[in-house]
C-alpha positions, -999 to +999 in steps of 0.1 A: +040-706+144+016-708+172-018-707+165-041-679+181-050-688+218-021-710+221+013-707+232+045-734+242+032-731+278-001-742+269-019-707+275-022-677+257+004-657+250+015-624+254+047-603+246+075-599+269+066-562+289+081-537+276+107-511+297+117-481+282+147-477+305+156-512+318+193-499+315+182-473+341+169-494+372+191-498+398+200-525+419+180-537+452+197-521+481+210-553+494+233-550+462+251-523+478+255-544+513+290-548+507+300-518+494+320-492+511+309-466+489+275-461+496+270-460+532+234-457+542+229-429+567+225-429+602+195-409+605+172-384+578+185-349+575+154-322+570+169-288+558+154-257+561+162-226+549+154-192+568+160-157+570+144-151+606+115-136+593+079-146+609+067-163+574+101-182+572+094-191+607+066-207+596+084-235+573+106-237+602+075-252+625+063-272+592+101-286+590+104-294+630+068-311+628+081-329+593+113-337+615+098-352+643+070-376+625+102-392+603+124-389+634+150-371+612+174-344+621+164-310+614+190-285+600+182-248+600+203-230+577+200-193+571+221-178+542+239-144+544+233-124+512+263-101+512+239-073+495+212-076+521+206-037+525+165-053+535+182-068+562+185-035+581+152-024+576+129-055+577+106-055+607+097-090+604+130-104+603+145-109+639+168-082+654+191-113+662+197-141+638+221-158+663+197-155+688+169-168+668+188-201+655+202-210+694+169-209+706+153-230+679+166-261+701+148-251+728+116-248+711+119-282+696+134-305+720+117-332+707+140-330+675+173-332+674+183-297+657+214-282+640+221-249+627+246-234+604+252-201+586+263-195+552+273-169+530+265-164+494+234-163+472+207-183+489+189-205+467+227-217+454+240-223+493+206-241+502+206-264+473+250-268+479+242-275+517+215-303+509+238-321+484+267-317+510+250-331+541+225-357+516+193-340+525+159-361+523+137-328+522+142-295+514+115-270+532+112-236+524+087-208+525+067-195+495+081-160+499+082-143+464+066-169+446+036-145+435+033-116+415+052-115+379+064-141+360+103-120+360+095-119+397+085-153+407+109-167+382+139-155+401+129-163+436+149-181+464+118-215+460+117-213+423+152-215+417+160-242+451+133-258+432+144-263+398+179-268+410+174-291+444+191-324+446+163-336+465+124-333+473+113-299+482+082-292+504+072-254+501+052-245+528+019-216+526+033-187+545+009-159+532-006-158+573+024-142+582+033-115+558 
């Protein structure tokens, strides 16, 4: 037994640190060098999600700006709701979703920009498309994040948010609506 101060190294001494989770901690990357399985990619993918409204438009300029300070590619995604009866009556949407997305290169041709069109329920295609392509960043719009707590809990950023497979950077839109 050591007496107090003293320790076989001749200083004091103190327990080994303690870590929760050492089983948890993964490799250095130069551990996966080798391996054909995890291929590092080529370039950061930024996805945003959009329905062509002016506030969604909004996280679209927050994701290009995001896009082109990480020099990452920017994907635009907008996501058909079969039930979208608003779709037809929403002012601030654009008349022209095609239209909208093939001129988003043009406005940003700074950034290298993709954009694809699903169909489905939007929070689950946004969150499906990230994993797929292995987002870095997530950007969306804060639309329908106020009001009720049944209302906010069931919006398209709540739900990309507790179900995302990667960081998610929700961007103020309440200038545009």
């Amino acid at each position: 037994m050591w007496r107090a101060g003293t320790s076989p190294c001749g200083g004091w001494w103190h327990p080994p640190p303690f870590r929760m989770f050492a089983w948890s901690r993964r490799p250095p990357r130069e551990a996966y060098a080798g391996n054909a399985h995890t291929k590092e990619p080529d370039m950061a993918t930024i996805l945003v999600g959009t329905d062509s409204s002016s506030a969604a438009d909004l996280a679209v300029d927050d994701a290009a700006r995001l896009a082109r300070d990480r020099g990452a590619e920017l994907l635009v995604l907008l996501v058909r709701d079969g039930g979208e009866v608003r779709a037809a009556v929403d002012p601030d949407r654009a008349p022209d979703p095609d239209g909208y997305l093939a001129g988003l290169s043009r406005r940003y041709p700074d950034v290298p920009t993709v954009t694809r069109i699903e169909r489905g329920a939007p929070a689950e295609r946004i969150c499906a498309v990230a994993a797929e392509v292995g987002a870095e960043t997530i950007v969306l719009g804060n639309r329908g994040t106020r009001g009720s707590w049944w209302g906010v809990r069931e919006s398209v950023p709540n739900l990309v948010l507790r179900h995302s497979p990667c960081s998610v950077y929700v961007v103020d839109t309440r200038r545009a609506q």
